[in-house]
N, C-alpha and C positions, 0 to 999 in steps of 0.2 A: 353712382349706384353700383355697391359691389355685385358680383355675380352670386349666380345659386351654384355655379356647379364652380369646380377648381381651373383655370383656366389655362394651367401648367400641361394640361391634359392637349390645347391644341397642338401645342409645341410640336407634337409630334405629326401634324398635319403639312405634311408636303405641298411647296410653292415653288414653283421652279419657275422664273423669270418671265418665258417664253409666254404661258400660261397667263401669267399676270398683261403683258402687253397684249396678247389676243385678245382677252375680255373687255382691255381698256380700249381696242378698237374696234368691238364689236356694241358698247356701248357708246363710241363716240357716232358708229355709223346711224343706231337704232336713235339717238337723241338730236330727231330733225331740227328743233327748233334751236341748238346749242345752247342749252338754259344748264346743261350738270346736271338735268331733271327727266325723268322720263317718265309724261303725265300718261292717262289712261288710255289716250289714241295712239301717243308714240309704242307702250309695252302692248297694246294689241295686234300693232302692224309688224311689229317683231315676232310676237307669238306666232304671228303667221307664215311671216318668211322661215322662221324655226319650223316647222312644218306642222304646229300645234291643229288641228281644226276643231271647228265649231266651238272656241274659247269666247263665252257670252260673256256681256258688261257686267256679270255678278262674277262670273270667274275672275276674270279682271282686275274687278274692286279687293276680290278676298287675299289676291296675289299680292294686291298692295299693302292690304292690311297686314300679311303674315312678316313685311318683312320692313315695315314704315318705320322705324326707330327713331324718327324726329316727327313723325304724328303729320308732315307736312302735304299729305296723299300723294305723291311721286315717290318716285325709285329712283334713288340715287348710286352713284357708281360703287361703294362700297356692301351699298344693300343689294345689287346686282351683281356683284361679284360673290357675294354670301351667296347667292342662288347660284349659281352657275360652276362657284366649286363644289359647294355640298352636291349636286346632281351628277360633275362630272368626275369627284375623285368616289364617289360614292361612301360617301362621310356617315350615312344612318345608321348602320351598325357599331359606329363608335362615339358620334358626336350627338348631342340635341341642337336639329337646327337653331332654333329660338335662341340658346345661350349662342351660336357658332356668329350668328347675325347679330347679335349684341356685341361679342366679342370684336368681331372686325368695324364694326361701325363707330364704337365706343374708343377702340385705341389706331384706329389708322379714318378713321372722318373724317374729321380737324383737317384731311389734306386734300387743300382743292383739286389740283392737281399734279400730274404723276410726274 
């Protein structure tokens, strides 16, 4: 599925290595069951230790839906690291999430692991 917007545009989106291996063990820690999956209990008890409060089973659900890109209801490590850089390099004023999560899931998914 082509994209809507130019994808040449992420290029310019900074990945510094470091960055990449924190998230991969910050999702290896949050994904109890070690399924590469992280269902709606495992991204709740994250949300919490993040220090998210009072995140209800419909917050939960929509978190999943905004970033499911295999429809599978889990969050997987590609779709968790879409969330986690857009929020920390602070991407909204240049990127659309939705294309940014398409993007990394679409050309780096395929890779089970790192």
């Amino acid at each position: 599925m082509p994209p809507s917007k130019n994808w040449d545009d992420f290029k310019k989106v900074p990945l510094p290595l470091g960055m990449l291996i924190h998230y991969k063990l910050c999702f290896e820690r949050a994904d109890k069951d070690k399924s590469g999956k992280l269902d709606i209990a495992e991204l709740g008890e994250w949300s919490q230790r993040m220090g998210l409060k009072n995140v209800t089973f419909e917050h939960l659900q929509e978190m999943i839906k905004q970033v499911d890109s295999n429809h599978n209801g889990k969050v997987e490590f590609w779709e968790f690291l879409a969330i986690q850089l857009f929020a920390s390099l602070n991407l909204q004023e240049t990127v659309d999430f939705h294309e940014f999560v398409k993007f990394l899931t679409q050309q780096f998914g395929g890779i089970e692991k790192l």
